[in-house]
C-alpha positions, 0 to 999 in steps of 0.5 A: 435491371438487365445488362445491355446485350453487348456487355460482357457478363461475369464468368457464369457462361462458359457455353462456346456461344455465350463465351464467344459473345462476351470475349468479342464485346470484350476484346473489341473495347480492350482494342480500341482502348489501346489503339487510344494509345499511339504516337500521332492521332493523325495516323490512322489505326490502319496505318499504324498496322502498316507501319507495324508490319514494317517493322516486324517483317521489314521492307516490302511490295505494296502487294505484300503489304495488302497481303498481309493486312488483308486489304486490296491493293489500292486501299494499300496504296492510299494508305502508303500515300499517306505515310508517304506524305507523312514521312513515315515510309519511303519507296524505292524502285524493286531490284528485280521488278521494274514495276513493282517498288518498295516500302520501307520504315523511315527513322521517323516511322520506326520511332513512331512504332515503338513510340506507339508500342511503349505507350500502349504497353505503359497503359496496358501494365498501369492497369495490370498493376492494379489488378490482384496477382491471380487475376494476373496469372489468369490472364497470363493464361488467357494471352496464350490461349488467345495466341493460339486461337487467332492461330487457328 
């Protein structure tokens, strides 16, 4: 019996095409997986990137943040919105840009980051912990490597 072509298949093909297949299929249940893992289920996960951003890059335009989560303007302002409403973000008037505002963390939105962040983190290590120490180093290697690749 075959596996499914969508399931990884164990370290025999190290071919940049069968390589890339199996590290897609798997990178993409490992995400999802973790994205299980956040404060609130009734924010979206492209909400939690919002929020993330936030946090790592501080208050921003609207436009910047389409920017940096590479999507249009109006699908920024939905989402906005929607923190908005959640009292996750607030928005104020740009000093410099009468038409532009922006966005910010709340207290609430910075708790639900690193809420999110140390569930998926407490997830994360739970599984790691079971696997055996060079399985552990290997991915300690891996984590780079993909660092470097998403780079690129």
């Amino acid at each position: 019996m075959t596996a499914p072509a969508d399931t990884p298949r164990r370290p025999s093909d190290a071919s940049p095409g069968g390589l890339s297949a199996d590290l897609r299929v798997s990178l993409m249940r490992a995400v999802r997986r973790l994205r299980a893992e956040k404060s609130d289920a009734d924010i979206t996960d492209s909400q939690y990137a919002v929020l993330g951003t936030l946090d790592r890059h501080g208050a921003m335009t609207s436009a910047a943040l389409a920017g940096h989560e590479r999507v249009r303007p109006p699908s920024m302002t939905r989402l906005v919105a929607g923190l908005l409403e959640a009292g996750l973000v607030t928005r104020a008037a740009h000093p410099d840009d009468g038409r532009a505002q922006i966005v910010e963390l709340t207290d609430a939105g910075r708790d639900a980051v690193a809420e999110t962040r140390r569930r998926r983190d407490e997830w994360l290590c739970h599984h790691l912990a079971g696997l055996p120490e060079e399985d552990r180093r290997t991915l300690a290697r891996a984590a780079v490597l993909l660092s470097e690749l998403s780079e690129a």
